[in-house]
C-alpha positions as CSV (number, residue, x, y, z in Angstrom):
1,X,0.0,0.0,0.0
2,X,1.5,3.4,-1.2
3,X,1.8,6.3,1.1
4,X,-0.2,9.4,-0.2
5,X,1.9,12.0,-2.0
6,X,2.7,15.0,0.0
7,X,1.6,17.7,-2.0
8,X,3.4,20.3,-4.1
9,X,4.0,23.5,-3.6
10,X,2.3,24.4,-6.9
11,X,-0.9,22.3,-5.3
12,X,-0.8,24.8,-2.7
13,X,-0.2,28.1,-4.4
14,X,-3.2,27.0,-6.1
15,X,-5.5,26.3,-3.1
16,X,-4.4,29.7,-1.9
17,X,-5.6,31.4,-5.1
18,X,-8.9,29.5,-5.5
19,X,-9.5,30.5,-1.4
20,X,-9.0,34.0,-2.2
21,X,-11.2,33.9,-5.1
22,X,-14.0,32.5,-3.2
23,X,-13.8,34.9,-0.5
24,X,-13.8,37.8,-3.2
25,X,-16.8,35.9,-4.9
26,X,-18.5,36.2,-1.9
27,X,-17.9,39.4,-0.8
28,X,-19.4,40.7,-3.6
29,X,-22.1,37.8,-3.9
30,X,-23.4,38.2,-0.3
31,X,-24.3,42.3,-0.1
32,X,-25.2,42.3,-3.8
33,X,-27.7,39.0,-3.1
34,X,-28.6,41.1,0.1
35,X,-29.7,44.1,-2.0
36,X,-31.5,42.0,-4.5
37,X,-33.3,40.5,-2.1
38,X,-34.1,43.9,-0.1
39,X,-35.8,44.9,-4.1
40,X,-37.7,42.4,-4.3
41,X,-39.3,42.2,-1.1
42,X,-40.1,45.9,-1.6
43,X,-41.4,45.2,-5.1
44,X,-43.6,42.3,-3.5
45,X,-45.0,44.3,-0.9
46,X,-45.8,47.4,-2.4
47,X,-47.5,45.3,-5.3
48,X,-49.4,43.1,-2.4
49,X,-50.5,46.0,-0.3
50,X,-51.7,48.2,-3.1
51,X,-49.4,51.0,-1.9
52,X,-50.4,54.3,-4.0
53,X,-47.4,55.0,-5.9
54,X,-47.5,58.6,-4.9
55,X,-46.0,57.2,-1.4
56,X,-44.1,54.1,-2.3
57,X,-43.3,53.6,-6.0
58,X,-42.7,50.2,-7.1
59,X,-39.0,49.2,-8.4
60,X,-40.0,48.9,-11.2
61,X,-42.1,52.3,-11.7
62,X,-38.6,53.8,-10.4
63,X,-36.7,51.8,-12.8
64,X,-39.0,52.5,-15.6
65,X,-39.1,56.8,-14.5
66,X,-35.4,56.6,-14.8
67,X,-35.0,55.1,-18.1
68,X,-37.9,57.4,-19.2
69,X,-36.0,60.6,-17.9
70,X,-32.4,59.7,-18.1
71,X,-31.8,63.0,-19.8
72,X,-33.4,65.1,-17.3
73,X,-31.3,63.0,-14.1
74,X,-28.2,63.3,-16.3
75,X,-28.6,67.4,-17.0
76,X,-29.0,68.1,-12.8
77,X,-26.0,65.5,-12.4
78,X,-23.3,67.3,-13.7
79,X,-23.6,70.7,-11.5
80,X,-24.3,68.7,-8.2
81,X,-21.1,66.7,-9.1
82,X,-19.3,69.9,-9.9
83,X,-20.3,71.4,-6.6
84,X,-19.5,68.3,-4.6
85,X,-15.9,67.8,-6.2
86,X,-15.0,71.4,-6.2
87,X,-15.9,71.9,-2.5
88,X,-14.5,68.2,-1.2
89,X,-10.8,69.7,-2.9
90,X,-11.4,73.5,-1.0
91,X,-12.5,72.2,1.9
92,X,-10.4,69.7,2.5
93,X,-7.1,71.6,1.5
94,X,-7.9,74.0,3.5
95,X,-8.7,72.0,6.7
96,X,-4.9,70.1,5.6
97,X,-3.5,73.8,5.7
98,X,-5.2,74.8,9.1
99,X,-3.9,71.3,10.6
100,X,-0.6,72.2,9.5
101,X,-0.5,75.3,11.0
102,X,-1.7,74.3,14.4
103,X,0.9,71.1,14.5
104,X,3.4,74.0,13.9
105,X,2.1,76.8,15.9
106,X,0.1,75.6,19.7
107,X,-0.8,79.0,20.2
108,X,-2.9,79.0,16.7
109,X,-3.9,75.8,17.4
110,X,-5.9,77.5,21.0
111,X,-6.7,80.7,19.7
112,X,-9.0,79.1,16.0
113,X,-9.2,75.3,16.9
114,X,-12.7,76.2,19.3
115,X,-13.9,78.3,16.5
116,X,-13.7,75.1,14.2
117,X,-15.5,72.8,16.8
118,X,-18.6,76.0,17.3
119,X,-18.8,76.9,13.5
120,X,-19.1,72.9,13.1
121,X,-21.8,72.3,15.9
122,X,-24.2,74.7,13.7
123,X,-26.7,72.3,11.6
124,X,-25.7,72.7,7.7
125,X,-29.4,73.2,6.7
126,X,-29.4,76.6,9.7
127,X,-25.7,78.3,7.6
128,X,-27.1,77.1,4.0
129,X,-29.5,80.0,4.1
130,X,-27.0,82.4,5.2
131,X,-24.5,81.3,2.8
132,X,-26.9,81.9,-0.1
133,X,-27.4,85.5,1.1
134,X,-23.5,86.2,1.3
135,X,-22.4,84.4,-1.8
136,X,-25.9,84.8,-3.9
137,X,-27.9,82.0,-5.6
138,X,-24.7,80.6,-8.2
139,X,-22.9,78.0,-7.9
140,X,-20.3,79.9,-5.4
141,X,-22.7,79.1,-2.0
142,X,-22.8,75.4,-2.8
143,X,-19.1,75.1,-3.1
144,X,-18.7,76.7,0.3
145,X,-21.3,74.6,2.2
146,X,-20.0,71.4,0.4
147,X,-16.6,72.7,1.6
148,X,-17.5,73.9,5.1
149,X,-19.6,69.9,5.6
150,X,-16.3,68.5,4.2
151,X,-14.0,70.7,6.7
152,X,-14.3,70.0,10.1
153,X,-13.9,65.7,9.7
154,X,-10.1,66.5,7.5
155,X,-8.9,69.0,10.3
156,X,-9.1,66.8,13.2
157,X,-8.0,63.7,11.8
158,X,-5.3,65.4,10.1
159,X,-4.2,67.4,13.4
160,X,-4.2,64.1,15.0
161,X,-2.2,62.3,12.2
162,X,0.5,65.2,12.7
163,X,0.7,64.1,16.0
164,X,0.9,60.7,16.1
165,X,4.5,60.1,15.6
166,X,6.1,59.1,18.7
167,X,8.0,61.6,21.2
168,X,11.0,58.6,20.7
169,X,10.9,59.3,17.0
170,X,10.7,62.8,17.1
171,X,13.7,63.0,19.8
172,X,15.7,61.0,17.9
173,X,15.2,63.3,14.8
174,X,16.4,66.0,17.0
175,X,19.3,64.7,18.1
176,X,20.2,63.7,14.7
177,X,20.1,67.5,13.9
178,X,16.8,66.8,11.2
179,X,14.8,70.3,10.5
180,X,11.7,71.2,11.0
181,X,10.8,70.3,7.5
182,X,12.7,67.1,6.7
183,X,10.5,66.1,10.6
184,X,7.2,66.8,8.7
185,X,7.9,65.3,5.0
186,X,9.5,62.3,6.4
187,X,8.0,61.6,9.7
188,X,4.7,63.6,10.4
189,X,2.8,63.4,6.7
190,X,3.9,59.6,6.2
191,X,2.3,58.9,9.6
192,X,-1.1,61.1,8.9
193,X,-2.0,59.7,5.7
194,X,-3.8,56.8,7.4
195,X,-5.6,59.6,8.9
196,X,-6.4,61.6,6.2
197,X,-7.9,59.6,3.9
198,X,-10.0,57.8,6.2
199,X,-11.4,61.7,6.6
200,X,-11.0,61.9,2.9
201,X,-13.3,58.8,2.8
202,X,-15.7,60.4,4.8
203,X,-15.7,63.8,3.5
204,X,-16.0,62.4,-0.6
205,X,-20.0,61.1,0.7
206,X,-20.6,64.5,3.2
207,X,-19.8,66.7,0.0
208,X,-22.6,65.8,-1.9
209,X,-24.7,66.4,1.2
210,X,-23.4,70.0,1.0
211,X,-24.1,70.5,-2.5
212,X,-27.6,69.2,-2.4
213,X,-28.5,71.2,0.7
214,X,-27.3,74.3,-1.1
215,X,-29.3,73.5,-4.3
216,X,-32.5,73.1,-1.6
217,X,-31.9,76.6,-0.4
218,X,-31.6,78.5,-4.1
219,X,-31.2,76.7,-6.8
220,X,-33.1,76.0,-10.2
221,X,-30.8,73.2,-11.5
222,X,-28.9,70.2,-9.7
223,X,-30.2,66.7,-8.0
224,X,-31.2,68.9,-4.9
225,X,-33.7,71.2,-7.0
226,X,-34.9,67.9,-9.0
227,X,-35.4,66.6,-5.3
228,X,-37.6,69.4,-4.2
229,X,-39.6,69.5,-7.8
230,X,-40.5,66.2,-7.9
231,X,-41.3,66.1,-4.3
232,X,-43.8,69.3,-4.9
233,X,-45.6,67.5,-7.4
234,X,-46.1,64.2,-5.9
235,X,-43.4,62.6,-8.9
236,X,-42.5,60.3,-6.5
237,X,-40.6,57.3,-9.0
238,X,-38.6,60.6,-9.9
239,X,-37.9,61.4,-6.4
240,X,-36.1,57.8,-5.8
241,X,-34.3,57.9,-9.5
242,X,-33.0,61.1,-8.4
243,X,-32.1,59.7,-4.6
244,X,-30.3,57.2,-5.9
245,X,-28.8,58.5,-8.5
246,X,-27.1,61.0,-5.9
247,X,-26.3,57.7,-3.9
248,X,-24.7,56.5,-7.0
249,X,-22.6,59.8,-7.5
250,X,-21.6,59.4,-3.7
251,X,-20.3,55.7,-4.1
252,X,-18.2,57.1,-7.3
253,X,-16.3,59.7,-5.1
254,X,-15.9,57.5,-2.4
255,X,-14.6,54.6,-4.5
256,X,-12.2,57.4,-6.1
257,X,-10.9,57.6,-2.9
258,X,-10.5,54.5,-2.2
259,X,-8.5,54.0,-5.1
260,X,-6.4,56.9,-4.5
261,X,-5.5,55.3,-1.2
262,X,-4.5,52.1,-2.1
263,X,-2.1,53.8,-4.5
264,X,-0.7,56.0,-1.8
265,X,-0.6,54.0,1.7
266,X,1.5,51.0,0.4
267,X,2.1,50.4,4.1
């Protein structure tokens, strides 16, 4: 009787790559199954209870009214992901400036850091109003609130990425007579980018928040005014295209970022 063989290391290379296929099968199998599964129970219910379509459109009355006005979804995309991209980039460079600045500076970080924390406590929809007013009904206002929601997230995690390299680290820098700069290019930003982009992640969804609360407050074009029309006149299968299309533009910034990371943090 012959003893198995032992097997090869190709054999188990191979069982190692068929493992991680399965498990990347089924993370995209088991939330995409989940979703499917979550349609079709709604389809089945609002179908079975005879919900008015005014309150609960079906799926498929949603999927029809976005095929029907794909033109009209696609025409108020554009400026809301305009807004949303242009105020994610101010907002967040300026909340990576501002970080700077107080990593450098203690007494900076004192005197403006509790203005941050109060301007942030004040609800988005309360400032949108009085942003319009300053900055008029243009495409200005929805930059800044899309900026200002994107702000606040960026400066503390990057303020607390600048700070997480060890006092060991940084006294060894000094004794090893590094500057001030070669400290923050080599030590300080390497160690914050973690940081940043899991802000950055968080601020890419937040900014299209911003730019559809500004187009609620003034504006005549964008996914937020298609919201509000369509909620006016009872459209409601235009009211869910236009939700999830605007879920949909979140998911594409966020998986932008994503990707950006993975190209960046190779640690």
């Amino acid at each position: 009787m012959t003893a198995p063989e032992a097997p090869t290391q190709a054999d188990i290379e191979k069982e190692i790559l068929a493992d991680a296929r399965k498990k990347k099968a089924l993370a995209v199998a088991v939330p995409l199954g989940t979703a499917l599964g979550l349609v079709l129970i709604w389809q089945i219910g609002v179908k079975l209870f005879g919900v008015p379509t005014y309150i609960a459109p079906a799926p498929s009355d949603v999927a029809v009214e976005f095929v029907a006005k794909f033109d009209v979804l696609m025409q108020n995309f554009w400026p809301t992901f305009f807004e949303s991209v242009a105020g994610f980039v101010v907002g967040n460079v300026a909340a990576i400036l501002i970080a700077v600045a107080f990593v450098h500076s203690r007494a900076a970080e004192q005197a403006f850091f509790p203005i941050a924390v109060f301007v942030n406590t004040i609800p988005i929809l309360a400032i949108a109003p009085i942003l319009v007013l300053i900055f008029g009904p243009g495409m200005t206002a929805k930059v800044v609130i899309a900026a200002l929601i994107c702000f606040f997230p960026t400066l503390v995690n990057m303020v607390r990425g600048l700070q997480s390299v060890s006092s060991q680290t940084l006294e060894l820098a000094r004794i090893l007579s590094a500057s001030k700069s070669e400290v923050f290019w080599k030590m300080r930003l390497p160690s914050s980018l973690p940081f940043l982009f899991s802000a950055l992640k968080i601020s890419a969804t937040t900014s299209v928040i911003g730019a559809i609360v500004g187009e609620w407050v003034g504006a005549d074009l964008g996914l937020g005014a298609l919201i509000i029309d369509a909620t006016f006149n009872f459209n409601s299968p235009l009211l869910y295209a236009t939700v999830f299309t605007s879920s949909g533009l979140s998911v594409i910034m966020f998986a932008l970022v994503t990707m950006t990371e993975r190209m960046v943090v190779r640690w």
